[in-house]
Biopython code that builds the backbone (N, CA, C, O; Angstrom):
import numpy as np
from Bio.PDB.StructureBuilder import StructureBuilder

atoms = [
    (1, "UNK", "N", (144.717, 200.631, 32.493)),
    (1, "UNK", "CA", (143.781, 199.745, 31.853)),
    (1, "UNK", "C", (143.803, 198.397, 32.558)),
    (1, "UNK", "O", (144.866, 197.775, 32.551)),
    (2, "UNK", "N", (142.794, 197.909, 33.133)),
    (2, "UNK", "CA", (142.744, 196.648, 33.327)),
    (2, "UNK", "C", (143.176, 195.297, 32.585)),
    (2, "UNK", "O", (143.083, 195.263, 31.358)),
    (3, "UNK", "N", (143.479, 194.579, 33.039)),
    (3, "UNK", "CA", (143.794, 193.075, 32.541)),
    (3, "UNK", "C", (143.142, 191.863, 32.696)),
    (3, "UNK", "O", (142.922, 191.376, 33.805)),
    (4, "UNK", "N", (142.795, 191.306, 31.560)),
    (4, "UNK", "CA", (142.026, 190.198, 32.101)),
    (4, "UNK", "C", (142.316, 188.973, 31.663)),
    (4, "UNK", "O", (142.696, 188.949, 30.492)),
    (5, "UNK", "N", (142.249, 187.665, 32.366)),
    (5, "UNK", "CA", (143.297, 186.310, 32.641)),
    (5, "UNK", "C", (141.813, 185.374, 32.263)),
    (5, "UNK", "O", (140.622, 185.536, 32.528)),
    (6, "UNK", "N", (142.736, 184.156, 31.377)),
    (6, "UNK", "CA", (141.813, 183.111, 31.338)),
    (6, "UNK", "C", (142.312, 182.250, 32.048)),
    (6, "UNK", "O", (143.491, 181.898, 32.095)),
    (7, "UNK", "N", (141.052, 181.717, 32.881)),
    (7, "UNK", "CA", (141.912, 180.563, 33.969)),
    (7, "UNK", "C", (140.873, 178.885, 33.333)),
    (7, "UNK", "O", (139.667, 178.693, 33.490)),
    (8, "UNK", "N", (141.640, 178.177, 32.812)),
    (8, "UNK", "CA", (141.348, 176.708, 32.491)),
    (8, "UNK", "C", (142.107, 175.856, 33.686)),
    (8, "UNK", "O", (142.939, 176.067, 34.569)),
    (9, "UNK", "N", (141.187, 174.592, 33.093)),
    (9, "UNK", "CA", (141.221, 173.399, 33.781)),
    (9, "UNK", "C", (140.694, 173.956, 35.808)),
    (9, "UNK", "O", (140.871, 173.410, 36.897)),
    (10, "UNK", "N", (140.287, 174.755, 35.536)),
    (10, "UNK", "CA", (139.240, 174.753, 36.963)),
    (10, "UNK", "C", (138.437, 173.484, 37.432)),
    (10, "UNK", "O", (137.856, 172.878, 36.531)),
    (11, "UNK", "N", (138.320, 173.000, 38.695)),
    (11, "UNK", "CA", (137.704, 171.887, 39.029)),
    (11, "UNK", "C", (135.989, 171.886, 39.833)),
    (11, "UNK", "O", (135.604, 171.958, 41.000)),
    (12, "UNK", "N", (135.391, 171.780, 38.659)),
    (12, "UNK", "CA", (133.701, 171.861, 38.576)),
    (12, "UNK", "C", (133.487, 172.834, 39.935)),
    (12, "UNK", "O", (133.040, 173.977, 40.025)),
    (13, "UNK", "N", (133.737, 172.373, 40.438)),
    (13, "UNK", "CA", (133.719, 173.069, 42.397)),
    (13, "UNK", "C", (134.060, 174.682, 42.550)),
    (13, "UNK", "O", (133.981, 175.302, 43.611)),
    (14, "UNK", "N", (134.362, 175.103, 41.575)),
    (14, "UNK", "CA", (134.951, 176.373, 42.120)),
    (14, "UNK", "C", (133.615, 177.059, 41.851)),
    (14, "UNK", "O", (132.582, 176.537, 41.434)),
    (15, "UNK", "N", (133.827, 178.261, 42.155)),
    (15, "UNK", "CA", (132.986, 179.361, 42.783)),
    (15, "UNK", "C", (133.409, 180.508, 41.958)),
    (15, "UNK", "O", (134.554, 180.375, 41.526)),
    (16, "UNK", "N", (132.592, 181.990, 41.492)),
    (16, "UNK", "CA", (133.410, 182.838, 41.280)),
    (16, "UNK", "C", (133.995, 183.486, 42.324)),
    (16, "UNK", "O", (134.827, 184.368, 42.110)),
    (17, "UNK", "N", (133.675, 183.169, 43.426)),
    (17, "UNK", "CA", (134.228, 183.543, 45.096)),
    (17, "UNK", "C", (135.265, 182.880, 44.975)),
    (17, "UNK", "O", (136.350, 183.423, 44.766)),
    (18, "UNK", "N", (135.127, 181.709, 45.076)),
    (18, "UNK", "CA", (136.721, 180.853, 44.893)),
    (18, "UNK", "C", (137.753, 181.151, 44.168)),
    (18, "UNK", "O", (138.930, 180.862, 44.382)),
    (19, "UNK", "N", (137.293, 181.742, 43.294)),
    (19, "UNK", "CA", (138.464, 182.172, 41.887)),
    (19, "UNK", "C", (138.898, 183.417, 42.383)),
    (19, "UNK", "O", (140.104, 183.610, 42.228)),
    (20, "UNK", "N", (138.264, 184.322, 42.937)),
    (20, "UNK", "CA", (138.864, 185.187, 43.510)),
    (20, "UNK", "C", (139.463, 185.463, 44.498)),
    (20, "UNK", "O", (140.106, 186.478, 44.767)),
    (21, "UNK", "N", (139.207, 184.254, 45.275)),
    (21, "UNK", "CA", (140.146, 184.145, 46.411)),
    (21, "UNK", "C", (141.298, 183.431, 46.037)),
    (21, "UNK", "O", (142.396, 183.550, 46.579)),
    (22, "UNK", "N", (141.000, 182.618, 45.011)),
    (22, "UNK", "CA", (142.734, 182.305, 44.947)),
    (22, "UNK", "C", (143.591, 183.285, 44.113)),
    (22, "UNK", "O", (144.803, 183.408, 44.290)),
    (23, "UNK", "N", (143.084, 183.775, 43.456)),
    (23, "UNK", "CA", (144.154, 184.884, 42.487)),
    (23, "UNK", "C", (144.729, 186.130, 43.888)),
    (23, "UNK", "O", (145.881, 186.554, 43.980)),
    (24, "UNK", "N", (143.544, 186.502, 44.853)),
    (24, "UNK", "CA", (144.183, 187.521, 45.780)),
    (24, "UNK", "C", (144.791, 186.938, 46.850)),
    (24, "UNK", "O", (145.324, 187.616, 47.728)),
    (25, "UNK", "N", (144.745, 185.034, 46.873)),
    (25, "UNK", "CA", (145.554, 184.988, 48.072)),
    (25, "UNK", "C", (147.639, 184.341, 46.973)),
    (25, "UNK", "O", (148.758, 183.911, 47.254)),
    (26, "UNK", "N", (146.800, 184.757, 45.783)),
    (26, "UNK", "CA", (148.152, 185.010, 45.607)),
    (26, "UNK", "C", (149.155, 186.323, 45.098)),
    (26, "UNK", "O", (150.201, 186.468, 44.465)),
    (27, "UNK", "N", (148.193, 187.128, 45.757)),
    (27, "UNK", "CA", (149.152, 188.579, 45.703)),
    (27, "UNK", "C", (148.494, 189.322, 44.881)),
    (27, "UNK", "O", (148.575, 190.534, 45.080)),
    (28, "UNK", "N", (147.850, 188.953, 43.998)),
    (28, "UNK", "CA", (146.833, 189.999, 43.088)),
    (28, "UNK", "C", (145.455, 190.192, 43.354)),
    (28, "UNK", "O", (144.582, 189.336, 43.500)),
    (29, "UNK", "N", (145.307, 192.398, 43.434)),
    (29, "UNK", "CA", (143.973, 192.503, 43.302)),
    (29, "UNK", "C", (143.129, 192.304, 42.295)),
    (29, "UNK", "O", (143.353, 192.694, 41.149)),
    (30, "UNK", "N", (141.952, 191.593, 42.709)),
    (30, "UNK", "CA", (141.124, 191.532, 41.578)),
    (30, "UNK", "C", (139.870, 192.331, 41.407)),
    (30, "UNK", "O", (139.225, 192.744, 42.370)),
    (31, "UNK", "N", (139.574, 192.516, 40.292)),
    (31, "UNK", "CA", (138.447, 193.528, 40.002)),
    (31, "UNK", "C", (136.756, 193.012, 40.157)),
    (31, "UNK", "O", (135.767, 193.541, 40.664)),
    (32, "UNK", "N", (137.065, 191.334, 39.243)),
    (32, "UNK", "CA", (136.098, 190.624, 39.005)),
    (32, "UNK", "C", (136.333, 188.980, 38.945)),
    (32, "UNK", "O", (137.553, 188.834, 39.026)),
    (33, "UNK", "N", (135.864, 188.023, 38.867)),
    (33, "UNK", "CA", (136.401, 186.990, 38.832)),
    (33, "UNK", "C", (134.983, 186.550, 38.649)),
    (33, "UNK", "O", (134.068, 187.028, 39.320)),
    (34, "UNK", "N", (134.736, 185.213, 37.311)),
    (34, "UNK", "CA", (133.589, 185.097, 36.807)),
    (34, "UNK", "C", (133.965, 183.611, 36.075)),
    (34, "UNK", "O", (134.691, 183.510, 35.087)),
    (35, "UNK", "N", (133.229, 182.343, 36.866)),
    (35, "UNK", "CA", (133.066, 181.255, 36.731)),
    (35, "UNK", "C", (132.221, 181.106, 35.070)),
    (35, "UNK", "O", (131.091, 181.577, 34.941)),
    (36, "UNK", "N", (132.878, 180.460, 33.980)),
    (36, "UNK", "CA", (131.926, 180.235, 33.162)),
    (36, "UNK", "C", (130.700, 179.032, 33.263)),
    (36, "UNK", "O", (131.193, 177.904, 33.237)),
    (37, "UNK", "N", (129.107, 179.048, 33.380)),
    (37, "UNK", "CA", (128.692, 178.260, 33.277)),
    (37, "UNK", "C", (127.706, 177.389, 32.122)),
    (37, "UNK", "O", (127.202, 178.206, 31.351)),
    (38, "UNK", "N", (127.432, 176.425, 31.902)),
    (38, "UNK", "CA", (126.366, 175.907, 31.044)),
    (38, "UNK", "C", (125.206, 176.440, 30.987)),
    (38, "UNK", "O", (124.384, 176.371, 31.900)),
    (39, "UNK", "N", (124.994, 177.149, 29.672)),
    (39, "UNK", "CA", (123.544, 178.072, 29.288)),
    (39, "UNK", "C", (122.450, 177.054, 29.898)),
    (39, "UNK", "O", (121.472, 177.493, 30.502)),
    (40, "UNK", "N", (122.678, 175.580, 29.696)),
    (40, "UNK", "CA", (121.707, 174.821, 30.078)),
    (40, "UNK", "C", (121.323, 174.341, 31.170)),
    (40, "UNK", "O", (120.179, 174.379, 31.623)),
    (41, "UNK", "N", (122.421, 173.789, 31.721)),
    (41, "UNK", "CA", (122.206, 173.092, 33.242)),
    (41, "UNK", "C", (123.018, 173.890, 34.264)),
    (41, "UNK", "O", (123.081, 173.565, 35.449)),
    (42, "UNK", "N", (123.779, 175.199, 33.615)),
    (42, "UNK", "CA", (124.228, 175.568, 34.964)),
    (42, "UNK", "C", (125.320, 174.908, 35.570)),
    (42, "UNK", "O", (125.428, 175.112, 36.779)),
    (43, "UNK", "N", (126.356, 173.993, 34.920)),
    (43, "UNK", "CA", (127.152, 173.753, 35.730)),
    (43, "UNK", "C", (128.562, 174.430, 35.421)),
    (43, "UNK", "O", (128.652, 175.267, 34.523)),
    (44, "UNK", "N", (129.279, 174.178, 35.922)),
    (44, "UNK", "CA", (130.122, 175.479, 35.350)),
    (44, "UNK", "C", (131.348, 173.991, 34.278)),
    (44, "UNK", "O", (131.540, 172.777, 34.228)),
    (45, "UNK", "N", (131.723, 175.064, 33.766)),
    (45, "UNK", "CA", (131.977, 174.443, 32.199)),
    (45, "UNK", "C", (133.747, 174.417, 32.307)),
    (45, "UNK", "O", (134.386, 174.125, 31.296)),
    (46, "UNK", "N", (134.499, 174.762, 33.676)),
    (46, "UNK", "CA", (135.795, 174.173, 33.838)),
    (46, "UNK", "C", (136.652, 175.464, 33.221)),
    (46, "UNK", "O", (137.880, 175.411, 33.278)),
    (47, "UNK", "N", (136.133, 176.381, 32.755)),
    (47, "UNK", "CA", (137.308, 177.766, 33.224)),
    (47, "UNK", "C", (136.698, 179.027, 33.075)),
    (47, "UNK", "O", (135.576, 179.211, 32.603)),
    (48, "UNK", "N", (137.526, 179.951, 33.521)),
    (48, "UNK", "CA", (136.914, 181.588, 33.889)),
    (48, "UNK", "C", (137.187, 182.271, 33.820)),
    (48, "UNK", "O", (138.075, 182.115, 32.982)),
    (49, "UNK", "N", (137.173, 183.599, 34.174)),
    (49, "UNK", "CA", (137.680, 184.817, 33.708)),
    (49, "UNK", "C", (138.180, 185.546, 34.456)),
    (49, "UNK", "O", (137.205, 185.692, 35.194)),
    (50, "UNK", "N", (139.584, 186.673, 35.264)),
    (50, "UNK", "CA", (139.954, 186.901, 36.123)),
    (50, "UNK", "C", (139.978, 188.587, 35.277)),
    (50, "UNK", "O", (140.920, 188.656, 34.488)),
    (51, "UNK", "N", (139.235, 189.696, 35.330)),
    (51, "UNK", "CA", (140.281, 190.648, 35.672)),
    (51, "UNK", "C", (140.470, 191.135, 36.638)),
    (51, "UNK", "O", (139.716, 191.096, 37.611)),
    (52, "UNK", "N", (142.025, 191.961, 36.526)),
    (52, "UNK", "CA", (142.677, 192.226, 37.394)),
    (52, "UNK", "C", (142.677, 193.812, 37.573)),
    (52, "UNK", "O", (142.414, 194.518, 36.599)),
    (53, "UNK", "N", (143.000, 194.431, 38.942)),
    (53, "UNK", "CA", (142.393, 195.831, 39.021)),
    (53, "UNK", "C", (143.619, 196.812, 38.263)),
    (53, "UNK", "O", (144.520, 196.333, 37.573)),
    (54, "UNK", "N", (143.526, 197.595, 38.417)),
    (54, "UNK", "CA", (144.378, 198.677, 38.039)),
    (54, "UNK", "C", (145.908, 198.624, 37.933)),
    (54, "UNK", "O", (146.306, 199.705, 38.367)),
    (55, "UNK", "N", (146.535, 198.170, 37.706)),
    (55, "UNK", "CA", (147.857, 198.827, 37.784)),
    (55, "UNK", "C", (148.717, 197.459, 38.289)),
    (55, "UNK", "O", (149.816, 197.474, 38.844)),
    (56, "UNK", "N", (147.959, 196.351, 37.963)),
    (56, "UNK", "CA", (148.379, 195.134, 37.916)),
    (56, "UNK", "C", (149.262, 194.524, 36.642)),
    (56, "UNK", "O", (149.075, 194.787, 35.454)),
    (57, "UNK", "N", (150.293, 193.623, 37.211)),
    (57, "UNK", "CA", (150.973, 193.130, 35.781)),
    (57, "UNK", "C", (150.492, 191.912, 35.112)),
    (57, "UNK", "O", (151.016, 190.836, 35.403)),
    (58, "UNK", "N", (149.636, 191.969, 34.327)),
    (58, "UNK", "CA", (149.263, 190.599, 33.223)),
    (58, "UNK", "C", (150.507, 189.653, 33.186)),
    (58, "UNK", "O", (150.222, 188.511, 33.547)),
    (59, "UNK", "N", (151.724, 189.827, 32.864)),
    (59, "UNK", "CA", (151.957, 188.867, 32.753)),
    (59, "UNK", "C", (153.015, 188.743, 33.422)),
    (59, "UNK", "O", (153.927, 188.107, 32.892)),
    (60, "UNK", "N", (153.263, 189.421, 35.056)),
    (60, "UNK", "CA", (153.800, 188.437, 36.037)),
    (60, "UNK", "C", (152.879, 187.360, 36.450)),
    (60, "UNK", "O", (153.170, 186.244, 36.880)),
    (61, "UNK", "N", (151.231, 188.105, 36.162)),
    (61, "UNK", "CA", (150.307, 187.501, 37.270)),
    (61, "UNK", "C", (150.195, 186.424, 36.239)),
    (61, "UNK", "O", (149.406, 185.649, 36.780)),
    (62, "UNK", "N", (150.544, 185.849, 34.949)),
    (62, "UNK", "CA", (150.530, 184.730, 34.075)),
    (62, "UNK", "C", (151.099, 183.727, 34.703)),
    (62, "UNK", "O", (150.791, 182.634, 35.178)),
    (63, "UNK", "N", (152.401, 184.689, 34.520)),
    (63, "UNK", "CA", (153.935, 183.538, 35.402)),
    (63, "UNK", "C", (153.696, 182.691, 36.361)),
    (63, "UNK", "O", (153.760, 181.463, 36.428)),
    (64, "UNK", "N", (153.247, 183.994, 37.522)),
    (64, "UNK", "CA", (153.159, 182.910, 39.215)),
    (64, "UNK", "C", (151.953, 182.209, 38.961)),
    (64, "UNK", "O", (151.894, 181.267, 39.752)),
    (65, "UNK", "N", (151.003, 182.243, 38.242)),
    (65, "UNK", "CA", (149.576, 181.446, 38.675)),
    (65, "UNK", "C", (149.335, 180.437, 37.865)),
    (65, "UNK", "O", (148.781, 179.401, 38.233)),
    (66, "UNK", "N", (149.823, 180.716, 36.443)),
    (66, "UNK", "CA", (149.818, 179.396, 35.510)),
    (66, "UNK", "C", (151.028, 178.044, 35.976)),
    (66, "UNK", "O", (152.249, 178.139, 36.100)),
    (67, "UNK", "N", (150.196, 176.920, 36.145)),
    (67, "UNK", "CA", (150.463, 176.070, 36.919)),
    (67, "UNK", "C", (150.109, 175.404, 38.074)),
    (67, "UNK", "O", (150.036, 174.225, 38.420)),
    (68, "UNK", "N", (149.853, 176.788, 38.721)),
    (68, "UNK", "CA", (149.433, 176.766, 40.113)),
    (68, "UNK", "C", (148.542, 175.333, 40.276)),
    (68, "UNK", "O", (147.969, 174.907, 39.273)),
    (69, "UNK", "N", (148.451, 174.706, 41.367)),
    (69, "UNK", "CA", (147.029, 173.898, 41.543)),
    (69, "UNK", "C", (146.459, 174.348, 42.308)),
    (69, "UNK", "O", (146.758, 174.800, 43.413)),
    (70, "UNK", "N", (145.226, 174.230, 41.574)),
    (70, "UNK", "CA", (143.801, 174.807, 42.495)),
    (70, "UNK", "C", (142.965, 173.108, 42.822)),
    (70, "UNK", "O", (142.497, 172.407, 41.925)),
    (71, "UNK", "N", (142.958, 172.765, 44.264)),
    (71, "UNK", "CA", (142.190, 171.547, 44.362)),
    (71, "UNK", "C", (142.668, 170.098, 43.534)),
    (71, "UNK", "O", (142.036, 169.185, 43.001)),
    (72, "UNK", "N", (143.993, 170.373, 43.708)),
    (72, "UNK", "CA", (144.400, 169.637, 42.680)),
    (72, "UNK", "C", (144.924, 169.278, 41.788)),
    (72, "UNK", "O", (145.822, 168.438, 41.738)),
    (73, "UNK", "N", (144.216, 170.134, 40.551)),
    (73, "UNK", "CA", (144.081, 170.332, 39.674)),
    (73, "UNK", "C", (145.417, 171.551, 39.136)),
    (73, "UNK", "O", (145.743, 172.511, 39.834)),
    (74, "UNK", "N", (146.086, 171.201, 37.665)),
    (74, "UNK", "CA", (146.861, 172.342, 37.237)),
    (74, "UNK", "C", (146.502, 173.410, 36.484)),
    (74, "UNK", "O", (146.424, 173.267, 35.264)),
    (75, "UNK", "N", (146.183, 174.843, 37.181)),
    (75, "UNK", "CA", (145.845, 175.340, 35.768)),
    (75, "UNK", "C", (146.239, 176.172, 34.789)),
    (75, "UNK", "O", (147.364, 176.654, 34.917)),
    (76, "UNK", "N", (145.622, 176.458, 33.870)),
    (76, "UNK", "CA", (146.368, 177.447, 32.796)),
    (76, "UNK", "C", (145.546, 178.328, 32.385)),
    (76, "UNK", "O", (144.378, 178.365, 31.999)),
    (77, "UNK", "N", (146.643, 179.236, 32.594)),
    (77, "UNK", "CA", (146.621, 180.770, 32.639)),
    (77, "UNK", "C", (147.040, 181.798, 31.682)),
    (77, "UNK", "O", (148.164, 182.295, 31.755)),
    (78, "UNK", "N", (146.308, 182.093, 30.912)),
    (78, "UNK", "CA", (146.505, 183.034, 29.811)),
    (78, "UNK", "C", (146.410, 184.486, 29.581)),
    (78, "UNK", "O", (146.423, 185.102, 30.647)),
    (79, "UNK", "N", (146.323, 185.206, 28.572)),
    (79, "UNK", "CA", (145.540, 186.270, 28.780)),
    (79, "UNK", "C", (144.607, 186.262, 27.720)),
    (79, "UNK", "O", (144.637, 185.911, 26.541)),
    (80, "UNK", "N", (143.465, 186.930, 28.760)),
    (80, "UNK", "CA", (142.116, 186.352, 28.168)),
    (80, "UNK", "C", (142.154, 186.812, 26.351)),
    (80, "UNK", "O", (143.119, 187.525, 26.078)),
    (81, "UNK", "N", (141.317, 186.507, 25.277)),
    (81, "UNK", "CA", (141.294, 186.604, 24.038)),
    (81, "UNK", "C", (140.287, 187.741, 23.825)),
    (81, "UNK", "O", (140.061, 188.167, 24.958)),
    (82, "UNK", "N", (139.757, 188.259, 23.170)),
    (82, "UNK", "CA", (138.406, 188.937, 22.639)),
    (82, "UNK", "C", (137.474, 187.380, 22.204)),
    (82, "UNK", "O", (137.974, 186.466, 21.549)),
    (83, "UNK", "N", (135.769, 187.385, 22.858)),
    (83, "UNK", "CA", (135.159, 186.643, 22.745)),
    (83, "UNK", "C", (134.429, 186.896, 21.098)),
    (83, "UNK", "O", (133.720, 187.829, 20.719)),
    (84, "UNK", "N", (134.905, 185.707, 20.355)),
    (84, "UNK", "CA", (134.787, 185.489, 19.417)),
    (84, "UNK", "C", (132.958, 185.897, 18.775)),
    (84, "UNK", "O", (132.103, 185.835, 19.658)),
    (85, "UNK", "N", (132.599, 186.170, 17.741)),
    (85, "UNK", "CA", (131.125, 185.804, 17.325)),
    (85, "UNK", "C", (130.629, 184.827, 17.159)),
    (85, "UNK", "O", (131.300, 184.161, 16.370)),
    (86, "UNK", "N", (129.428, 184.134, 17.607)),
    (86, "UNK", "CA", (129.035, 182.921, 17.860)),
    (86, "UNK", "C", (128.472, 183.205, 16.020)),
    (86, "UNK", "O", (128.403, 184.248, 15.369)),
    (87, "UNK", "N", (128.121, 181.621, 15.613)),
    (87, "UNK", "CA", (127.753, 181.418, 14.463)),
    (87, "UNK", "C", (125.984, 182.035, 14.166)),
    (87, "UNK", "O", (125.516, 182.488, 13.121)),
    (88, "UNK", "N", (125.528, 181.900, 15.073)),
    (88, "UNK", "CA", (124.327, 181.868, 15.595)),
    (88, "UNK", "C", (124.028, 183.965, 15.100)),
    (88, "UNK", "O", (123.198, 184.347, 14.275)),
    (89, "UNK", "N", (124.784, 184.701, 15.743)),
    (89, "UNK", "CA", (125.248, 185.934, 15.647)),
    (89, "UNK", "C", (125.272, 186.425, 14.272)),
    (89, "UNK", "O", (124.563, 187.343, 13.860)),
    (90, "UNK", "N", (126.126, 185.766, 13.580)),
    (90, "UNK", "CA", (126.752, 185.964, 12.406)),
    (90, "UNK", "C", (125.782, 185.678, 11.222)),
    (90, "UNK", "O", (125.995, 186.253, 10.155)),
    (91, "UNK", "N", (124.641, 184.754, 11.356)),
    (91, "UNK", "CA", (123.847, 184.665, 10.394)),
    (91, "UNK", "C", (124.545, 183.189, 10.073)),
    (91, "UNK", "O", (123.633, 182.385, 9.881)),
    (92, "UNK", "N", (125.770, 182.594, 9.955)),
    (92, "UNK", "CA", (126.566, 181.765, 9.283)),
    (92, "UNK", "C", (126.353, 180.455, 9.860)),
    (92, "UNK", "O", (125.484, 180.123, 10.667)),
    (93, "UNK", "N", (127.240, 179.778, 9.348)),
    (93, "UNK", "CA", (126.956, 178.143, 9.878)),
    (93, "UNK", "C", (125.711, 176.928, 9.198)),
    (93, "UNK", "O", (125.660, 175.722, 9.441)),
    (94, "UNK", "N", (124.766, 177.775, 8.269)),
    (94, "UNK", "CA", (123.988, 176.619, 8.017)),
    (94, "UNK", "C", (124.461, 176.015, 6.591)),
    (94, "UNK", "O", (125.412, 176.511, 5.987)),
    (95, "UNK", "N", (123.670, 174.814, 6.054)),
    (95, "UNK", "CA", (124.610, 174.374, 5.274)),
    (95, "UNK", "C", (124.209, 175.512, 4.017)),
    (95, "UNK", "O", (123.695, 176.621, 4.168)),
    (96, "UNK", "N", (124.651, 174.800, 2.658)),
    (96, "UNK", "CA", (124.191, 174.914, 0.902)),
    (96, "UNK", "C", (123.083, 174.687, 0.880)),
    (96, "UNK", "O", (122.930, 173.467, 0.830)),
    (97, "UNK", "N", (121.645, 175.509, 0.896)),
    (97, "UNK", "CA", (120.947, 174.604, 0.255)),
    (97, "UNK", "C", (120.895, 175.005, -1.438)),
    (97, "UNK", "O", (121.177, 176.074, -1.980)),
    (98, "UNK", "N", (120.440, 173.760, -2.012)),
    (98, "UNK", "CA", (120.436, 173.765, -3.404)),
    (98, "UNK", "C", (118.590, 173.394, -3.779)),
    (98, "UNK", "O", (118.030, 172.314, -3.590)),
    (99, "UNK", "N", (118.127, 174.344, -4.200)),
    (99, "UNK", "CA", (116.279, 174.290, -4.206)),
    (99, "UNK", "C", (116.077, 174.067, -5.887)),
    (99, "UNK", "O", (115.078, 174.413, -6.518)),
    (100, "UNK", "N", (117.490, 173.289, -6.537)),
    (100, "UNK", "CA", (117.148, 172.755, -7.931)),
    (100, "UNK", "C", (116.655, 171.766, -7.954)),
    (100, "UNK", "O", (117.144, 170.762, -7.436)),
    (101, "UNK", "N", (115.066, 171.819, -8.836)),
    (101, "UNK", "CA", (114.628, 170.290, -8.978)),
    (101, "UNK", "C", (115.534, 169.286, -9.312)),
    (101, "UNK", "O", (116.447, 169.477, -10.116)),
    (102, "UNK", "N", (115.320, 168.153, -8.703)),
    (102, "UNK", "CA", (116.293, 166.789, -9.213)),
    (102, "UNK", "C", (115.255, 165.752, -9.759)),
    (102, "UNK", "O", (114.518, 165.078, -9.039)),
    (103, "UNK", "N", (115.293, 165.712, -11.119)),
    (103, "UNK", "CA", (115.302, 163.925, -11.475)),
    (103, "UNK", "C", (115.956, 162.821, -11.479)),
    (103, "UNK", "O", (116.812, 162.566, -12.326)),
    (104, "UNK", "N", (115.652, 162.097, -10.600)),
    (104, "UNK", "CA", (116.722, 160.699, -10.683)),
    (104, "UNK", "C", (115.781, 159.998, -11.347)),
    (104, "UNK", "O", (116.006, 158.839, -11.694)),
]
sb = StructureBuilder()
sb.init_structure("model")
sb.init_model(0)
sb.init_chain("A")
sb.init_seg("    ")
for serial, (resi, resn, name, xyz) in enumerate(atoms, 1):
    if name == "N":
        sb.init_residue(resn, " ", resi, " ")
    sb.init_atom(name, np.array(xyz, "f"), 0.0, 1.0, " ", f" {name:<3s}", serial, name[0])
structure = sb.get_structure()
């Protein structure tokens, strides 16, 4: 089963090319590597998604890479979560309304 890594604090600049070149120039194959960006403007929103191919270890590849600097920058390295339901999805999020006449 594949594994897949959240990589934060990425520096605007990266690439999903970039992200994958740094996870395989540090010893791990990768399957996919996927820059998150802004639905709106497209810029990328500072972290991403790494999985890793087959028969890879999640969480050596945690160990050596969380920290690491990329450009700089330190980042952190997790393993990725299940992407939550947006509110939007769910129907949820708007307020009470209350449609009782009021006299003041």
């Amino acid at each position: 089963m594949a594994s897949k890594l959240y990589v934060g604090n990425l520096p605007h600049s990266t690439t999903d090319a970039g992200l994958n070149e740094f996870v395989t120039n540090a010893g791990y194959q990768v399957a996919s590597a996927l820059v998150i960006r802004d639905k709106i403007t497209g810029q990328p929103r500072g972290f991403g998604f790494v999985e890793l191919a087959e028969g890879e270890d999640l969480q050596r590849a945690i160990g050596s890479l969380n920290g690491q600097a990329l450009e700089g920058r330190a980042l952190t390295v997790n393993e990725a979560r299940p992407q939550r339901a947006s509110l939007s999805a769910s129907g949820g999020g708007g307020r009470y309304r209350d449609n009782r006449r009021r006299d003041y």
